[in-house]
C-alpha positions as CSV (number, residue, x, y, z in Angstrom):
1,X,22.1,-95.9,-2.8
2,X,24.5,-95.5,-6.5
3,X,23.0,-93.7,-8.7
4,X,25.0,-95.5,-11.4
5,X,26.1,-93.7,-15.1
6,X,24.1,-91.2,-15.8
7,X,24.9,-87.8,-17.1
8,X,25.8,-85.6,-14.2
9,X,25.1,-81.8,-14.5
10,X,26.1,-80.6,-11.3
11,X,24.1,-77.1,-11.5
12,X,27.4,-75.1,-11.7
13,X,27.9,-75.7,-15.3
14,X,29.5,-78.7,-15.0
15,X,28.7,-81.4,-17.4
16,X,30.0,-85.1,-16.9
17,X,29.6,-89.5,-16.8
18,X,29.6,-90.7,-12.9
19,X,28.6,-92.0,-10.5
20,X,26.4,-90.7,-6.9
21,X,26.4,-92.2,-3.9
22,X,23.6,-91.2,-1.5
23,X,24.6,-91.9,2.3
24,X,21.5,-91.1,4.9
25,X,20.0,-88.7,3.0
26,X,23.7,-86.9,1.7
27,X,25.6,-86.8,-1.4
28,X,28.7,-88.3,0.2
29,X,30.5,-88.9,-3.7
30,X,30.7,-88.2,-6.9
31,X,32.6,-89.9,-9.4
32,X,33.4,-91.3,-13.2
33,X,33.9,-95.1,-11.1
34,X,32.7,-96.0,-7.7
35,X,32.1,-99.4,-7.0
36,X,28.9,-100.3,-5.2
37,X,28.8,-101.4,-1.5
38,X,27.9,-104.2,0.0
39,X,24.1,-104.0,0.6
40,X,24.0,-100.7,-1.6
41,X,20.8,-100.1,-3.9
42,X,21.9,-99.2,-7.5
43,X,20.0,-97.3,-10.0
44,X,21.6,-97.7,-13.3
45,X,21.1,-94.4,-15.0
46,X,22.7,-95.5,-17.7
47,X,21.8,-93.2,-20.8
48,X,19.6,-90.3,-18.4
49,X,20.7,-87.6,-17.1
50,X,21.0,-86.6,-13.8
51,X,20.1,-82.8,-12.4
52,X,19.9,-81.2,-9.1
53,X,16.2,-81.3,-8.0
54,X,14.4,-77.9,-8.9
55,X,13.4,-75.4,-6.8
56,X,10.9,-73.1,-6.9
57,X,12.0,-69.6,-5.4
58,X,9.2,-68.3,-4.6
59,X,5.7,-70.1,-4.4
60,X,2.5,-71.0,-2.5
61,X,2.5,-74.5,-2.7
62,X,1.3,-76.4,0.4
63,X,-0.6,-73.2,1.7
64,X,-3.8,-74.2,0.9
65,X,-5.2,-77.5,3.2
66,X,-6.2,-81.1,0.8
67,X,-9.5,-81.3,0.6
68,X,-9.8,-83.4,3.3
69,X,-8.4,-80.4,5.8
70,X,-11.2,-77.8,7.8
71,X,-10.5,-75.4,5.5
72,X,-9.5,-76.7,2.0
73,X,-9.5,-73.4,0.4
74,X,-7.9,-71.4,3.2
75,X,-4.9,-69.2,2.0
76,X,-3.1,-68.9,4.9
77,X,-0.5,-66.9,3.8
78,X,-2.8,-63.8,2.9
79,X,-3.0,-62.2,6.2
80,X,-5.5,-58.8,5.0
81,X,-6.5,-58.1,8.3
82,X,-3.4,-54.9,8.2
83,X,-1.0,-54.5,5.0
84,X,2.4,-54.1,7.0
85,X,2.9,-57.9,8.8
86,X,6.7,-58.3,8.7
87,X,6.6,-59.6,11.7
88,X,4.7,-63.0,10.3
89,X,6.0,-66.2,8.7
90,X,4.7,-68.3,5.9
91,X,6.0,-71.3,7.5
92,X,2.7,-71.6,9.5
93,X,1.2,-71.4,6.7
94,X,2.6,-74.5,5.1
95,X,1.0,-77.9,5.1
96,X,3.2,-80.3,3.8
97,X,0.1,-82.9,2.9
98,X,-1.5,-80.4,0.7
99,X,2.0,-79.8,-1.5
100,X,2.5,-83.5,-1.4
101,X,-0.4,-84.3,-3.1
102,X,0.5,-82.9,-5.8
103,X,3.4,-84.7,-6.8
104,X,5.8,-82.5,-7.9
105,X,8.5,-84.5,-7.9
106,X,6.8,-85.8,-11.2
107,X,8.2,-82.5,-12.4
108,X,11.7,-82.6,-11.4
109,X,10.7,-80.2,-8.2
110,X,12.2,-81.0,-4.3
111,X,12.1,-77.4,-2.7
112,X,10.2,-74.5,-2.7
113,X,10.8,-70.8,-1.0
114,X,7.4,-70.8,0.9
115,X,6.2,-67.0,0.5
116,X,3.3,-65.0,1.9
117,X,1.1,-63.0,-1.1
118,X,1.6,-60.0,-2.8
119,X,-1.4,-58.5,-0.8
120,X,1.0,-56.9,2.2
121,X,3.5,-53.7,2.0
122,X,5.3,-56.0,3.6
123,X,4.2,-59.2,4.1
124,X,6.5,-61.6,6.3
125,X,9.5,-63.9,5.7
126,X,10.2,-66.9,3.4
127,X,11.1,-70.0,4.7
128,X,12.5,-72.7,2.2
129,X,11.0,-75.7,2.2
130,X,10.5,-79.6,1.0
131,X,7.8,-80.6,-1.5
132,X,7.0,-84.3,-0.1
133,X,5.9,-85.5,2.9
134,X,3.3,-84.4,6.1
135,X,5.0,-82.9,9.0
136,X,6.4,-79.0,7.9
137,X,9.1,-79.5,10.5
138,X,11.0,-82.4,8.6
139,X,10.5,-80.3,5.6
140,X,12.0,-77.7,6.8
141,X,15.5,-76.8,5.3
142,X,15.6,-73.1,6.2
143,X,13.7,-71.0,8.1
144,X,12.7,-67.6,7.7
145,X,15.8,-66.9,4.9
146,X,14.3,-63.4,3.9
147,X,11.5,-60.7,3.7
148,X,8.6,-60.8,1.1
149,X,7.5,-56.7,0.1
150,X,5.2,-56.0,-2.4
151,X,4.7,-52.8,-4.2
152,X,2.2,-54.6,-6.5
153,X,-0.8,-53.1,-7.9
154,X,-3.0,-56.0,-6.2
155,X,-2.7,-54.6,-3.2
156,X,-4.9,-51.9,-4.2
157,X,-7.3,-54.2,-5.5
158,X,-7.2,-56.1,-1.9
159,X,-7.4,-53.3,0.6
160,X,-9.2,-50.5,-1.8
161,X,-12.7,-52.4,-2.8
162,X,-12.8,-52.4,0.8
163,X,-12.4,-48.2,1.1
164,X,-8.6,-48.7,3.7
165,X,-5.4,-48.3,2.5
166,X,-3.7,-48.5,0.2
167,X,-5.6,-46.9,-2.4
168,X,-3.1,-45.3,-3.8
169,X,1.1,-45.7,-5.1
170,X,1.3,-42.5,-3.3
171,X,0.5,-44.7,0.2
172,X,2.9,-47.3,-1.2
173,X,6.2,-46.0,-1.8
174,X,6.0,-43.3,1.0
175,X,5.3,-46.1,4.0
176,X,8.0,-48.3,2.1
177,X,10.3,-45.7,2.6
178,X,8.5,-45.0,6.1
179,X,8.8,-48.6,7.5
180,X,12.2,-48.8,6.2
181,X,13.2,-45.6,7.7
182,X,11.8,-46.5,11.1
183,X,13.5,-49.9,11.3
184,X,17.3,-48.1,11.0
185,X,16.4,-46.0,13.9
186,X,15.0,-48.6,15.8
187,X,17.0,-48.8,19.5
188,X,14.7,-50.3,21.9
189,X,15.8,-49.2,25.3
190,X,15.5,-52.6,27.5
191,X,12.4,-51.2,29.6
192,X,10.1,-50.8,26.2
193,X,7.9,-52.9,25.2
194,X,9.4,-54.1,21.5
195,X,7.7,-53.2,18.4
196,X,7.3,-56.7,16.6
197,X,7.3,-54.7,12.9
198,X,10.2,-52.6,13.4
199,X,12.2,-55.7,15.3
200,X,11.5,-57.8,12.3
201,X,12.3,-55.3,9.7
202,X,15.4,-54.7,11.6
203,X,17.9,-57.1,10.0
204,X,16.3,-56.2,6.6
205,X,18.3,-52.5,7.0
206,X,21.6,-53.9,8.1
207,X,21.7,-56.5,5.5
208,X,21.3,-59.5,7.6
209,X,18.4,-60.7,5.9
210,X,17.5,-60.4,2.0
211,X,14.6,-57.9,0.8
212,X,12.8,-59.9,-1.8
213,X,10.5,-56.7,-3.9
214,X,7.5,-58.0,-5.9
215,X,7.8,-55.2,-8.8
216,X,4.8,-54.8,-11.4
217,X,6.6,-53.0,-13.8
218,X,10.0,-50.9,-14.6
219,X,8.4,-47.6,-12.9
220,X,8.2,-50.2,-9.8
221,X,11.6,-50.8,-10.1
222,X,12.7,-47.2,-10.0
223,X,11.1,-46.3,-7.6
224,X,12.4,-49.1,-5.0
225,X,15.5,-48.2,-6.5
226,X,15.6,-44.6,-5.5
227,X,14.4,-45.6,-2.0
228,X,16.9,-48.2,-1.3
229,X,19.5,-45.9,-2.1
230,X,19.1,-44.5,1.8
231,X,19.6,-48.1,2.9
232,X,23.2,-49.8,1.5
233,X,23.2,-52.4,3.9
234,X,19.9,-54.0,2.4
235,X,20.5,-56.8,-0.1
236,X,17.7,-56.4,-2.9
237,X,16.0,-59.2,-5.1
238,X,13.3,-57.8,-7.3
239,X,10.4,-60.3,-8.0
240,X,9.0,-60.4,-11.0
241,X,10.8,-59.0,-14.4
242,X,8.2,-57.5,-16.4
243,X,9.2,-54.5,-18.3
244,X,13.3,-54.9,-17.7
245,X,15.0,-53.6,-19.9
246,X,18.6,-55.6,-19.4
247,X,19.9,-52.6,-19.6
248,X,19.8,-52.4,-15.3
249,X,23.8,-52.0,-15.3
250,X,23.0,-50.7,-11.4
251,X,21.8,-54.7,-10.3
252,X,24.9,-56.0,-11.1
253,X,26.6,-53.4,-9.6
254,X,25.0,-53.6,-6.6
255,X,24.4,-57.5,-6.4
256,X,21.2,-57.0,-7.5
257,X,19.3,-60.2,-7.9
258,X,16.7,-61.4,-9.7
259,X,13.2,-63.8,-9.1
260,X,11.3,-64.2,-12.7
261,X,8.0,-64.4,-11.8
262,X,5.8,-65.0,-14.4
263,X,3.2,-68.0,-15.7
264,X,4.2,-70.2,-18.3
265,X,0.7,-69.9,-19.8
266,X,0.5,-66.4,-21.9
267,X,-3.7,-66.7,-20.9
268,X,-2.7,-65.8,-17.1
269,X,-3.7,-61.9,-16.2
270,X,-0.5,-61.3,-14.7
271,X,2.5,-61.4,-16.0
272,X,1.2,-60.6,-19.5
273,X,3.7,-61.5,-22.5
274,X,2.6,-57.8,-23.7
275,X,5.1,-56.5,-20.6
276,X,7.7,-59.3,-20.2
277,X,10.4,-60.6,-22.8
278,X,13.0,-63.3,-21.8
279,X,15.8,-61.2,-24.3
280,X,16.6,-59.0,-21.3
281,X,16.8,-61.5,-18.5
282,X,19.1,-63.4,-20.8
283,X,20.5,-60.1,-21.1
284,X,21.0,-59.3,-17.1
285,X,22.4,-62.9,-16.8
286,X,24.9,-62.2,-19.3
287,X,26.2,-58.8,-17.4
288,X,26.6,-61.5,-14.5
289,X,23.2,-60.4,-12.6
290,X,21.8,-63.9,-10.6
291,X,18.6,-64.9,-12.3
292,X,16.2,-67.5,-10.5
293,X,13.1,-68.7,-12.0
294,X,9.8,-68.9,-10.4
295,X,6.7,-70.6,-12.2
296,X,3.6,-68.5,-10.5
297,X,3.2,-65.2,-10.3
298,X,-0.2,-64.7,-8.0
299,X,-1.8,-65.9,-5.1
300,X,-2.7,-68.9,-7.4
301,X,-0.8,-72.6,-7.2
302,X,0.0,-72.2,-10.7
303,X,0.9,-75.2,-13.1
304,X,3.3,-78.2,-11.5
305,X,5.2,-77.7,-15.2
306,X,5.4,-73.9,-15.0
307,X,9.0,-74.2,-14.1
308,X,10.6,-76.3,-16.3
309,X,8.5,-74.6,-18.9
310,X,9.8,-71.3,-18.4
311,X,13.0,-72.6,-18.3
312,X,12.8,-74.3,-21.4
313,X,11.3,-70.2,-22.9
314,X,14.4,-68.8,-21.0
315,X,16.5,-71.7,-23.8
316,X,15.3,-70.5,-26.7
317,X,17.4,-67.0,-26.3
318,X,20.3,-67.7,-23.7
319,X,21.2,-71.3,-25.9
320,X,23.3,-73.1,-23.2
321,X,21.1,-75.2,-21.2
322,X,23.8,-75.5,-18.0
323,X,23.4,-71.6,-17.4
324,X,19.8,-72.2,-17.8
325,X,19.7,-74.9,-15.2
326,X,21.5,-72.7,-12.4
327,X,18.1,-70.5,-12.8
328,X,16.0,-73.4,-11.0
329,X,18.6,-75.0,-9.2
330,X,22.0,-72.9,-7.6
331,X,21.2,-69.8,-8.7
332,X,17.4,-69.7,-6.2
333,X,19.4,-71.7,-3.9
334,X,21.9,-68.6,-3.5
335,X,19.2,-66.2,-3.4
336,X,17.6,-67.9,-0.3
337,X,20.7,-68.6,1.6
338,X,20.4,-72.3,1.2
339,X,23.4,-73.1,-1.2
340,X,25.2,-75.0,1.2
341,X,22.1,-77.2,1.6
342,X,20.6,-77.8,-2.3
343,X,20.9,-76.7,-5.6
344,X,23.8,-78.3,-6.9
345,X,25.2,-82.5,-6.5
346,X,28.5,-82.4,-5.1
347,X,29.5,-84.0,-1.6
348,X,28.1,-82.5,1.4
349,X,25.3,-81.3,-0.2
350,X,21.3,-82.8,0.3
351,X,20.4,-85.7,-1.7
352,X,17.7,-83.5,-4.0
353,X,18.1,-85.3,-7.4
354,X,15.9,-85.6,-10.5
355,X,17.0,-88.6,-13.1
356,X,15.5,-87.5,-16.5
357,X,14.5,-89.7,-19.7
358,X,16.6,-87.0,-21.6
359,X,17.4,-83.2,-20.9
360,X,14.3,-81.5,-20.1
361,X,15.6,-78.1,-21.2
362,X,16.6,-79.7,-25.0
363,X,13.3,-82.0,-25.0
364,X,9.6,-81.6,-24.7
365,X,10.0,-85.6,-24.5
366,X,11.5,-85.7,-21.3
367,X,10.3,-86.9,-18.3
368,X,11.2,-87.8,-14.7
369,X,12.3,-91.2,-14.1
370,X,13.3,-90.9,-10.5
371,X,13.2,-87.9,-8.0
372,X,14.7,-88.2,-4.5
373,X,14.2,-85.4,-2.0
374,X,17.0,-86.2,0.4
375,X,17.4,-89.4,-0.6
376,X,13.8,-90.9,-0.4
377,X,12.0,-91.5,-3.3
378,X,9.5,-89.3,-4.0
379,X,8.3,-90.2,-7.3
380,X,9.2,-92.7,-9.6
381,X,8.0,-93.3,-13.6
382,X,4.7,-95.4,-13.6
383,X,3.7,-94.0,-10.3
384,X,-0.1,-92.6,-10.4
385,X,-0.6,-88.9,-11.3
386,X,-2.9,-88.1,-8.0
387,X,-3.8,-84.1,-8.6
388,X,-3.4,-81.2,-11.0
């Protein structure tokens, strides 16, 4: 396929007319002139513009089963059974026919960072996956890319109505540390039998594999902060953003990133506008801290326009819509581990493209004409809405 004269924005601030040619699935060019091939499909784009599709950083789409599954309802990625589960993955959890149905490509959206809840201490890894089609394994772009914590007050709520731990931020922050402290020590001798939790927490404490922190607040921060000074080697991404300041000179100098977590809807109980401003995330960005956005905030699906939505808040004070657009497209692609893969059109990279009416982050009258997710089409303008 030649996706023919649109407006390219690259994702890396790049703004120009051309050309893209999609070979098996791949971006093989881009460019002001490239003649079509014999046989080739051509959309003309002519007067849209063109964007990396989105991706969602961190979210729960596809956990739940359609309601034609066993268990429509089933939340498979909020193991309570313990609240330290490193050792898990939210890949199982994934079922590519419930995130299909709901047609997120309609919004612009081709991957997602597949989490487990903020329920766990530690709750597993992230896997990266696409947003349309059945089988998890061909949706798979990256597997298990980095570690979900939580030091979230809802784990309380979880585990406390039910008399266990945690109960308390005391239990929290000391078996954060705890966990932490055991995984650097960890030396199996070959005759012992592994310890799954430790193994998988491992790589975590020699910086081999990302620490993603769900933080409810700025005290939150600090305190994972002052922990992770014992650790150097781990790279940290908080979750979240309520509270910031923009004044956290210590992320960028640590390559500190960053996952806003928050609804677009101000009626949500989490993530209340009473705790969050976007002025200091435009603020971090600005010092040259890497921002990704992420529509839902709780164990909910959340709204399919959360994203773009938030992006469009993030707009209003940063004023440049190309830095805006790295926050949904390179900038969670970094953050994952999966830059080389998505997040931006250049050659080499997977055919995840949005063509839109007009710029989504300048218009409330945009809307997605054509979305490929590695070169299929996965939603095109007049197609059926099918869920919410």
């Amino acid at each position: 396929m030649l996706i023919a004269n649109g407006t390219v924005h690259d994702g890396k601030g790049n703004v120009y007319l051309a050309n893209v040619r999609i070979t098996n699935g791949t971006i093989t060019e881009v460019a002001p002139e490239l003649a079509a091939h014999e046989g080739e499909e051509v959309f003309d784009a002519t007067g849209m513009e063109v964007m990396p599709g989105f991706v969602q950083a961190l979210g729960h789409w596809g956990v739940n089963g359609s309601m034609t599954e066993i268990r429509p309802s089933s939340q498979d990625n909020d193991e309570l059974s313990e609240p330290i589960t490193p050792e898990l993955e939210a890949f199982y959890a994934f079922n590519g026919r419930a995130a299909s149905i709901q047609q997120l490509g309609a919004w612009g959206l081709t991957a997602q960072g597949v989490a487990p809840t903020d329920n766990n201490l530690f709750g597993g890894t992230i896997s990266v996956v696409g947003l349309s089609g059945v089988n998890p394994y061909d949706l798979l772009i990256k597997r298990n890319v980095a570690m979900a914590a939580s030091v979230m007050g809802t784990m309380r709520d979880a585990y406390g109505k039910r008399g266990v731990a945690p109960q308390t931020r005391m239990w929290i922050f000391t078996h954060f540390d705890e966990q932490l402290r055991l995984a650097a020590a960890y030396e199996p001798k070959p005759e012992e039998k592994p310890n799954d939790k430790l193994a998988a927490l491992k790589p975590v404490v020699e910086g081999e594999m990302p620490l993603v922190v769900s933080c409810d607040g700025p005290v939150a921060v600090a305190h994972v902060r002052d922990i992770l000074e014992k650790y150097p080697k781990v790279k940290l991404v908080i979750a979240n953003g309520s509270g910031l300041s923009g004044n956290e000179d210590w992320m960028f100098e640590r390559d500190v990133a960053l996952i806003v977590r928050v609804p677009s809807s101000p009626l949500e109980e989490a993530g209340s506008p009473a705790t969050f401003s976007w002025k200091p995330i435009a603020k971090l960005m600005d010092k040259g801290v890497t921002v990704a956005l992420s529509g839902e905030y709780s164990n909910s699906l959340g709204a399919r326009e959360d994203l773009i939505w938030n992006a469009a808040e993030l707009m209003k004070v940063l004023h440049d819509e190309e830095r805006v657009l790295t926050t949904i497209t390179a900038a969670p692609a970094k953050i994952l581990g999966v830059e080389d893969v998505i997040g931006t059109i250049e050659p080499g990279k997977r055919a995840d493209i949005c063509v839109w009416s007009a710029n989504p982050l300048k218009t409330y009258d945009a809307h997605a004409v054509r979305t490929f997710q590695a070169g299929e089409v996965v939603y095109a303008e007049g197609d059926e809405k099918t869920c919410m």
